[in-house]
Each structure stands twice: as C-alpha cells, then as structure tokens.
N, C-alpha and C positions, 0 to 999 in steps of 0.2 A: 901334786900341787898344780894349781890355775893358773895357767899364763896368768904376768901381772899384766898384761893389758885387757885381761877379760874383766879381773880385779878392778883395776883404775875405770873403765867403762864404765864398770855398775855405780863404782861413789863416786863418777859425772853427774849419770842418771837419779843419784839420791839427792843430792845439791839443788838439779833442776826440780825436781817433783814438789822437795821443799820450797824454793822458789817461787812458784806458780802456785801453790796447793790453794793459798788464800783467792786469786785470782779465780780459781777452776772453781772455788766453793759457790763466789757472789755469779757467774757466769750461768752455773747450774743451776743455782736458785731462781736465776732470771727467766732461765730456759733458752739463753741465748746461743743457740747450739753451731751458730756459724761464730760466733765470739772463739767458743772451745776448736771449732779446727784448723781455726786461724791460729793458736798457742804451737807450742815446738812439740814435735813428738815425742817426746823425752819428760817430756812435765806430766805427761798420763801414770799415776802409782802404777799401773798392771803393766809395764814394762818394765820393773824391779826385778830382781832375778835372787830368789834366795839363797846364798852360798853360805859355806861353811867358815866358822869363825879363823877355825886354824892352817885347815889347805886349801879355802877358796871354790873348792868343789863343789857343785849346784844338784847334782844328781845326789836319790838317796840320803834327804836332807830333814832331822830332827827339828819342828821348829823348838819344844819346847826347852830343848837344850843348847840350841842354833847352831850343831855340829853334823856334818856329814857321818855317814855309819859309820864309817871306818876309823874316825876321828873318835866316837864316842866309845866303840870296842874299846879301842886301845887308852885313854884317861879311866875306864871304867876299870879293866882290868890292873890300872895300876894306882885306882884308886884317889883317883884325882877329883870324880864329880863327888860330890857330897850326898847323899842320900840314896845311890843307886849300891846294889848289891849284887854280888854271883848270884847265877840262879842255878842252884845243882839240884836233882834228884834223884 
C-alpha cells in the first residue's frame, strides 16, 4: 500500500490540472508560452502519476483496468473482474 501522502499529493495535482486545464488550452492556442510558465507547476497533466485503484501503487500499472499487477492477480484469481479468465495449458 502507498503512503496516503503520495495518495493525497496526486488528487492535489488532479484538482489543479483540472483547474487550469481551460486556461493551458486558450494559453496554447495563443502560443503564449511565457503565459504557460507563469501557471503552478502542478496544473501541467504529465505530472499525474498513475496509481492503482486499490493499493495506490504507481509501478507495474494496468491502464486498462487501472489496477497495479498485483492488485489485478489477485481480483482476477478470485474472480472479481468481469471478463478476464485463467489461462491454463
């Protein structure tokens, strides 16, 4: 499990990015690029950090189930995701 301050850091950084995002769009489109580094560095999306829905974990991260490996093993093998199967042969 992710310390909760790595937690609570990263949905800072989604709050601000949402925040600004309209801001960064008309800024961009201007080309006003001293506009953009004047903004907090924290409103740029590529400092979002992708963690794991259940322990937080950023390494080894599924997007399209948004679970760390280890996270997905384990719901998979007890049958929790929906559409995933053992794979034996």
């Amino acid at each position: 499990m992710a310390k909760k301050s790595w937690i609570a850091r990263n949905e800072r950084k989604k709050k601000t990015v949402e925040k600004y995002a309209e801001l960064r769009l008309k800024l961009r489109q201007e080309k006003d690029y001293i506009g953009l580094a004047m903004l907090p560095r924290d409103a740029s999306p590529t400092r979002l950090v992708n963690r794991c829905a259940v322990t937080g974990r950023r390494r080894a991260f599924l997007r399209r189930f948004r679970l760390s490996r280890i996270s997905f093993r384990e719901l998979a093998s007890a049958g929790m995701i929906p559409g995933v199967t053992k794979s034996s042969w």
